[in-house]
C-alpha positions as CSV (number, residue, x, y, z in Angstrom):
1,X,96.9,161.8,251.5
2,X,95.5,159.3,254.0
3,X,97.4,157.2,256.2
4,X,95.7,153.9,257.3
5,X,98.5,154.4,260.4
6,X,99.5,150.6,261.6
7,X,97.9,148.0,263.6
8,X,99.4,146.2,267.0
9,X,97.4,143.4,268.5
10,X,97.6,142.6,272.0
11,X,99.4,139.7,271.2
12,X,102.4,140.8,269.2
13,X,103.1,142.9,272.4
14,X,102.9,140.2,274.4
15,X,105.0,137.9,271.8
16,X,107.6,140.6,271.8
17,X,107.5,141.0,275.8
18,X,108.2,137.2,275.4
19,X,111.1,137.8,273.1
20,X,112.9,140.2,275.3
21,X,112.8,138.7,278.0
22,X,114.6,135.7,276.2
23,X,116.6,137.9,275.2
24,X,117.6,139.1,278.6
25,X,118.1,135.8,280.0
26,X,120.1,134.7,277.2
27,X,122.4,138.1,277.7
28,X,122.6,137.5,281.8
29,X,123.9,134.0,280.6
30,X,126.4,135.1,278.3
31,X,127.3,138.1,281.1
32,X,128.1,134.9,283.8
33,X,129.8,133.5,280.8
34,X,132.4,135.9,280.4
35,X,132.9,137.0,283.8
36,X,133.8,133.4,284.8
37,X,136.7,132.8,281.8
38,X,139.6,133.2,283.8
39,X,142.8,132.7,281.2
40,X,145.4,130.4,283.2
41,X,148.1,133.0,283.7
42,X,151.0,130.2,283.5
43,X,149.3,128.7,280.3
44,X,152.0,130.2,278.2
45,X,154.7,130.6,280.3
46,X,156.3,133.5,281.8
47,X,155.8,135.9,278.6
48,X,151.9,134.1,278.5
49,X,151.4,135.6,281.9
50,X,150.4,138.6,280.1
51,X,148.7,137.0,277.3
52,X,145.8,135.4,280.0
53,X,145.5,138.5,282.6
54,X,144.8,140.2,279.8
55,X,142.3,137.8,278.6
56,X,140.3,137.6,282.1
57,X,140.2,141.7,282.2
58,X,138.7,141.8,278.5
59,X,136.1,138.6,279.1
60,X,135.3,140.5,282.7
61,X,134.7,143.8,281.2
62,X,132.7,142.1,278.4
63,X,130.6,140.3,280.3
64,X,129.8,143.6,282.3
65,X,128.5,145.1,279.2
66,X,126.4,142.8,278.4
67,X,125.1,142.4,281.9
68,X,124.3,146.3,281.6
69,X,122.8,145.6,277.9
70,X,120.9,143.0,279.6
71,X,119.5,145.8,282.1
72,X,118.4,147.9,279.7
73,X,116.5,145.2,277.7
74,X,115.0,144.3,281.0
75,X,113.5,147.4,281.2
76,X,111.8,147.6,277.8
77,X,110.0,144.4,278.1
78,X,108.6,145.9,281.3
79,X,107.7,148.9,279.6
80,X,105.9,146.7,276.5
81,X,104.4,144.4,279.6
82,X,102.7,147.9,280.7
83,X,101.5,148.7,277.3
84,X,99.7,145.2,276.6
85,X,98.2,145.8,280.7
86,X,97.4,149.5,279.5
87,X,95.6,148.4,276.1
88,X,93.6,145.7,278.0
89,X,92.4,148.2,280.6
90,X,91.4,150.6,277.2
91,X,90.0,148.1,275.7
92,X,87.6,147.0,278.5
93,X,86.6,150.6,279.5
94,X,85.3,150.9,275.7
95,X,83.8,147.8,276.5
96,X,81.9,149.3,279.4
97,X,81.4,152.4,278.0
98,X,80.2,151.4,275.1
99,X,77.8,148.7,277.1
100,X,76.4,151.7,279.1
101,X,75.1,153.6,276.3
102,X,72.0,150.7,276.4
103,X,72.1,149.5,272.6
């Protein structure tokens, strides 16, 4: 059996490199988001008190995650950057190479 393998152009890299770095913005966003949602701690009275410290500790702890999520998708778009930069270079020493041969 014969596998035809699979095809990547050098522009779905670079329209997925696009995407995650959307992506990432959109996820530092919602990080700020979060960490800024202080709950009011007299919003519900004295038994409330609990109710919004509580709140501000989950939405800060939330928003860390996805500032860290947002790390991590930062570093795959640079690593699909480097593969579009790395399939360009390929392509135009083949180019070259090819061109030296003198057909």
């Amino acid at each position: 059996m014969v596998s035809s393998g699979f095809d990547v152009t050098e522009g779905n890299l670079t329209t997925f490199a696009k995407h995650l770095d959307q992506l990432e913005s959109d996820l530092r966003n919602s990080s700020s988001v979060l960490k800024s949602i202080v709950g009011d701690p007299g919003i519900f009275g004295i038994v409330g008190q609990l109710f919004g410290a509580g709140a501000s500790k989950w939405c800060a702890e939330a928003g860390d995650h996805l500032g860290k999520y947002a790390e991590t998708v930062s570093g795959f778009s640079d690593e699909t950057t480097l593969a579009v930069k790395k399939y360009q270079n390929g392509e135009s020493d083949a180019i070259d190479a090819i061109g030296s041969v003198g057909l």
